[in-house]
C-alpha positions in Angstrom: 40.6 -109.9 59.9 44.2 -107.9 59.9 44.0 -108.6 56.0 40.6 -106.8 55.5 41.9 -103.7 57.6 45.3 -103.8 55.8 43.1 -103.5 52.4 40.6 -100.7 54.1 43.1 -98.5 55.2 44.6 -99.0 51.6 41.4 -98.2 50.2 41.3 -95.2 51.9 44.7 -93.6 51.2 44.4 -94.4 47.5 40.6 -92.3 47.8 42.1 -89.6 49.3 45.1 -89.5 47.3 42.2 -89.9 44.2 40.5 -86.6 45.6 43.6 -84.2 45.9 44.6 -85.1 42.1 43.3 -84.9 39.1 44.9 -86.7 37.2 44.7 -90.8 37.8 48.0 -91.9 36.6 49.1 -89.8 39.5 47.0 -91.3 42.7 49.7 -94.7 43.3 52.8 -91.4 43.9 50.2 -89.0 45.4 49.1 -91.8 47.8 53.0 -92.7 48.8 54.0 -88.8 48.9 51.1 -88.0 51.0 53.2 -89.8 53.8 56.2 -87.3 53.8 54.0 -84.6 52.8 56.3 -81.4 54.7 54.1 -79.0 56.6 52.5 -76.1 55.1 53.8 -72.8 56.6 51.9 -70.2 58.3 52.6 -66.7 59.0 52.1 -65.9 63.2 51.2 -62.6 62.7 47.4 -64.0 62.4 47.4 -64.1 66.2 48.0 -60.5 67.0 44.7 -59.2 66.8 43.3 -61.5 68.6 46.6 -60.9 71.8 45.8 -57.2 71.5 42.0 -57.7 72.1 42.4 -60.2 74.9 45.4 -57.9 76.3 42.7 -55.3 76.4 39.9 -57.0 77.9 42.3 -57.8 80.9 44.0 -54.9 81.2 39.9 -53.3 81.5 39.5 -56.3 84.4 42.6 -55.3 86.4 41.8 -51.6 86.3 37.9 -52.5 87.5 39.5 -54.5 90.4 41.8 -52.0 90.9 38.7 -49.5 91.2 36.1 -51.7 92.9 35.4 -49.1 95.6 34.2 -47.2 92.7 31.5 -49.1 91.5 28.5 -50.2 93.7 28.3 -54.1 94.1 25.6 -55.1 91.3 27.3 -53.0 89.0 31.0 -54.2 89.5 29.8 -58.3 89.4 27.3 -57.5 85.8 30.6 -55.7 84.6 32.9 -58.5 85.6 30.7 -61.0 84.1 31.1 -59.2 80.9 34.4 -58.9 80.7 34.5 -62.4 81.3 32.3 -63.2 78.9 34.3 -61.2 76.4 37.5 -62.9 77.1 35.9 -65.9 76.0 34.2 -65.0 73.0 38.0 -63.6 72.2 38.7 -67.6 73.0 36.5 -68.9 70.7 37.1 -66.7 68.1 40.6 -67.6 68.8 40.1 -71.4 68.4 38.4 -71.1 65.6 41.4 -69.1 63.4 43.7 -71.5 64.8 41.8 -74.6 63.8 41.4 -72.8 60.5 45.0 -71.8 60.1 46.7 -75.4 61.1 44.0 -77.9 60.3 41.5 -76.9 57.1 43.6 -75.1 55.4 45.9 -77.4 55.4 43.7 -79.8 53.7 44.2 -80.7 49.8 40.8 -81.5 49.6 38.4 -79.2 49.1 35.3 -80.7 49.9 37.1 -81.9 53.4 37.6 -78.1 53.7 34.2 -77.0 53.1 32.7 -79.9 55.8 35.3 -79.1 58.3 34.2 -75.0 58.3 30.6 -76.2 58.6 31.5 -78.5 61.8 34.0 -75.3 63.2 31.2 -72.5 62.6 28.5 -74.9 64.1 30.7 -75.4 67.4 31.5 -71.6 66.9 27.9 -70.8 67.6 27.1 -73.7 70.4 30.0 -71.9 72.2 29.3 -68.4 71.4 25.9 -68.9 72.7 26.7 -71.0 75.8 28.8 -67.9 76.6 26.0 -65.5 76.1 23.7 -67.6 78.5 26.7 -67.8 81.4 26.8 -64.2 81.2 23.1 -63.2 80.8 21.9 -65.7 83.5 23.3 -65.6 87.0 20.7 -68.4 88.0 22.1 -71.8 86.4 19.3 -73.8 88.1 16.5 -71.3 86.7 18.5 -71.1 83.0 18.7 -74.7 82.9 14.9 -75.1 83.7 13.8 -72.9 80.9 16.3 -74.1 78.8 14.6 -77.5 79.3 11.3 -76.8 78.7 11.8 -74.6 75.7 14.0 -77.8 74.3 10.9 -80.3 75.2 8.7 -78.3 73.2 10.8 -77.1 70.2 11.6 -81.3 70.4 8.2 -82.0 69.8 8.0 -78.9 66.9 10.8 -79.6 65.0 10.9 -83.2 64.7 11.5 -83.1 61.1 14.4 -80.2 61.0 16.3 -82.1 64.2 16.3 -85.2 61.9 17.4 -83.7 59.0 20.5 -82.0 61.1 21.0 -85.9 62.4 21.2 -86.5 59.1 23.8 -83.9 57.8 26.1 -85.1 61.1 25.5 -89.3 59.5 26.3 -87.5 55.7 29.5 -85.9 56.9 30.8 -89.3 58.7 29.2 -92.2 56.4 30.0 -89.6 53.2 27.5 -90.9 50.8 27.7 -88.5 48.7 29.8 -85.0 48.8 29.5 -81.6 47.4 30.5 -82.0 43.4 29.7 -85.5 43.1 27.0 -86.5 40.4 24.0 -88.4 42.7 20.5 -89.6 42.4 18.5 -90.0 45.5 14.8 -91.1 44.9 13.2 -89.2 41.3 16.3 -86.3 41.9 19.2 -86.8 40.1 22.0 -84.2 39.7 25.1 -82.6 40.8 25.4 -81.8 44.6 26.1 -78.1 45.0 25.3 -77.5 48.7 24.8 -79.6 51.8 23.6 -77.8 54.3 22.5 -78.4 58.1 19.0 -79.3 57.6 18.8 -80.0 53.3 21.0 -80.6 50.6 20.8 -79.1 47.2 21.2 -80.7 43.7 21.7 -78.7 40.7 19.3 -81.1 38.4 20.4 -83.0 35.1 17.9 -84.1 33.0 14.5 -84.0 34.3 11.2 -84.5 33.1 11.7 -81.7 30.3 15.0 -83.2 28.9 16.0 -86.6 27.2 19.7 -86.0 28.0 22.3 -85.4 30.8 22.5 -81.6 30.0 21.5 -79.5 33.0 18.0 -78.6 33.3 18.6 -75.5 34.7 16.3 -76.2 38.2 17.6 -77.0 41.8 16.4 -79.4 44.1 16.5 -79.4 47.3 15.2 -82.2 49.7 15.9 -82.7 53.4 18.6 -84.5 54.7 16.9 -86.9 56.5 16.0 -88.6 53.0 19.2 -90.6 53.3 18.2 -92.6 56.1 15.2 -94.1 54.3 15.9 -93.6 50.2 19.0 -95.6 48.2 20.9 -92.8 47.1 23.2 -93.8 43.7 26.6 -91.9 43.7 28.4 -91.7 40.2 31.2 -90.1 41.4 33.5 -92.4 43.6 37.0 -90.9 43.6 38.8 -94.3 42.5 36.7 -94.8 39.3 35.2 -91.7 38.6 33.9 -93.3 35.7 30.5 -95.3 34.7 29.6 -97.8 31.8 27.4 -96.9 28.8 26.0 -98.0 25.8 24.7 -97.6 22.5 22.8 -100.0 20.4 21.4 -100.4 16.9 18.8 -102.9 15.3 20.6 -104.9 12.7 19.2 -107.7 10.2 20.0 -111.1 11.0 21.6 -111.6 7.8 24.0 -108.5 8.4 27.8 -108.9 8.6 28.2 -109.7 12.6 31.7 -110.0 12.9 32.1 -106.9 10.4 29.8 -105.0 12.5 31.5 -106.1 15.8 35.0 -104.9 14.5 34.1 -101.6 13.2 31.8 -100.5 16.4 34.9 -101.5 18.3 37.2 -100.0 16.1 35.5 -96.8 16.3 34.7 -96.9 19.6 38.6 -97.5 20.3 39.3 -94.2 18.1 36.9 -92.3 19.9 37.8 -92.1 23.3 41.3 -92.8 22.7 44.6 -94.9 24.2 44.8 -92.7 27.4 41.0 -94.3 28.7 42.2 -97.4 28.4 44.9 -97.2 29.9 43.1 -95.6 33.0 40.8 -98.6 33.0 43.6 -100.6 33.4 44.6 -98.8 36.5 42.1 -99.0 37.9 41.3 -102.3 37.4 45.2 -102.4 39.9 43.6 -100.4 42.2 40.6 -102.7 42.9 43.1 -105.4 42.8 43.8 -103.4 45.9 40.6 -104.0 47.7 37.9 -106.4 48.6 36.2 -106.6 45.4 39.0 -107.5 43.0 37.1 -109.8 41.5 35.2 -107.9 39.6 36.0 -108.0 36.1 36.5 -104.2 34.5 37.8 -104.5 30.7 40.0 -102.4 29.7 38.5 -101.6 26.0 35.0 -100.9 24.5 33.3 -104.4 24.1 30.3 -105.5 21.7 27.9 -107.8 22.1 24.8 -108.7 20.4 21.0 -109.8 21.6 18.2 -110.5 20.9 15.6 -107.8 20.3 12.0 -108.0 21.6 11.1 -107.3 17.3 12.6 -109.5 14.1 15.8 -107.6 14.9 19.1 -108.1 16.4 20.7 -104.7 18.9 24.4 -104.2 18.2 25.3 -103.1 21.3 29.2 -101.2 22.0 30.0 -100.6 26.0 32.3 -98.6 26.8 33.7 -96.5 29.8 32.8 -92.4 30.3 32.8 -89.8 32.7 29.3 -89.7 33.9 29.1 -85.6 33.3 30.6 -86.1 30.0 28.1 -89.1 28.8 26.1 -87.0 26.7 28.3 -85.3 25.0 30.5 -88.7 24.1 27.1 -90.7 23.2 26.0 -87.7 20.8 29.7 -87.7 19.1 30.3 -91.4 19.1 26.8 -92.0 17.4 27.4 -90.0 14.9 30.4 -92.1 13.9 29.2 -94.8 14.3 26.5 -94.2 12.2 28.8 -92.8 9.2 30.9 -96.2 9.0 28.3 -98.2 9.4 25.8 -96.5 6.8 29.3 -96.9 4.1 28.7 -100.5 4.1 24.8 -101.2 2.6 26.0 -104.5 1.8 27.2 -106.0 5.1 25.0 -103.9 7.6 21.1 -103.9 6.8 19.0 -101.7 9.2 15.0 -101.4 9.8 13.1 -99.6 7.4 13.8 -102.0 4.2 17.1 -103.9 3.4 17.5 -101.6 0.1 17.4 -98.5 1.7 
């Protein structure tokens, strides 16, 4: 049991050392620097305005006090209670910059920033307005009441929106997907540009007027609610922000197999180059790292053959791309694919007649 939290907590520093680089050779010494990371320094002069208002606000309660003969005794308790109330809202507003200033902004990540301001501007308001209610109603017991009924029947109303803001809370702690990453959920598929309290919205790829990856140009939007009940497919996991693709041809069965093998993996090689290898072979350390080491993740483009459904085999070359870079990298490596192959008539014979 120690073992499997030893490799979780490992998991988890190498993913957040993955999100505040961009480079991947880099995550192993971000992950063992982000130990002795020194603290980010912070001007205090963010805290004066906020001393000068609450240094105002009291200085306008002593001088009432000091005056209470002044004031008849309705007036001088409503104008207590809102100076009260305004020292607090000074409070909140006070909390607020400081969480700001020493906790998100001291975060690499950005998308841990972005949640982090949602969660402070949504306590923000839950405080701002249990402020306004202390102040506006001198009767707790009759506030509460109304408060109560208005909440039974707005429960009943907005069934669907109070699910959907469940559901932002279970996205920002379970984090299956995050804004930037590349998801489908359901018949949407696309980038995730905004999550907010009640829906999240996708900036679409593909789409029912496209054939490729390219963006269509449409958002989506779709409540949040839709995670609890629909698998939702995330291509963007920090570790291996990569996913496996493929490009096949039909081939005679009297073609050159082995000459055909060698020169889809040679160009494949050529194509994407030494330095994607070699991050597939990182990464293939990294999962050594965690429960599912045994998965086997090559380390070059590999070619098999099937098969086909016709009189034909499918040459098929596998090989490792970014998933918002699959289009492109299919369209260029098909291309040259196609140029070798077509130079050798002799050893590689596709459909439509062997003389071509």
């Amino acid at each position: 049991m120690s073992g499997e939290l030893a490799q979780k907590k490992e998991l988890e520093k190498l993913e957040q050392a993955a999100e505040e680089t961009s480079e991947p050779e880099q995550i192993p010494r971000q992950a063992e620097a982000s130990r002795d990371q020194p603290a980010v320094k912070v001007s205090p002069f963010w805290i004066v305005p906020y001393l000068v208002a609450a240094a105002a606000v009291g200085l306008a309660l002593f001088l009432l006090h000091w005056k209470e003969t002044a004031f008849l005794p309705a007036v001088f308790a409503k104008l207590t209670r809102y100076l009260w109330g305004a020292l607090a809202v000074i409070g909140v507003f006070l909390f607020e910059r400081a969480f700001e200033v020493y906790v998100v902004n001291r975060l690499r990540n950005a998308v841990s920033r972005y949640n982090l301001k949602r969660i402070l501007r949504l306590l923000m308001v839950l405080g701002l307005a249990f402020i306004s209610i202390s102040v506006l109603f001198v009767n707790w017991y009759a506030a509460v009441v109304s408060l109560g009924l208005i909440s039974l029947i707005l429960g009943f109303a907005l069934q669907t929106p109070i699910s959907s803001f469940i559901g932002w809370i279970y996205i920002l702690i379970r984090a299956p997907y995050r804004v930037g990453d590349r998801i489908q959920i359901g018949e949407a598929r696309g980038d995730v540009i905004d999550v907010s309290y009640l829906d999240t919205t996708l900036w679409e790829i593909g789409g029912r007027h496209l054939s490729t990856d390219h963006p269509s140009g449409r958002l989506i939007k779709f409540p949040n609610t839709s995670v609890f009940n629909t698998p939702v497919y995330n291509y963007s996991w920090p570790l291996f922000p990569y996913i496996w693709n493929e490009i096949k041809f039909n081939v005679a069965y009297e073609s050159d197999l082995a000459f055909v093998g060698s020169k889809m993996q040679k160009v494949a090689e050529e194509e994407l180059g030494e330095s994607m290898m070699e991050k597939v072979k990182l990464y293939r350390d990294l999962l050594a790292r965690t429960p599912v080491d045994h998965l086997d993740v090559q380390e070059r483009p590999a070619v098999i053959f099937r098969v086909s459904d016709n009189t034909w085999l499918e040459a098929i070359v596998r090989y490792l791309v970014h998933p918002k870079e699959a289009g492109r990298v299919k369209t260029r490596l098909t291309r040259r694919l196609l140029e070798v192959l077509n130079a050798e008539p002799a050893k590689v014979l596709f459909p439509n007649s062997n003389a071509r």
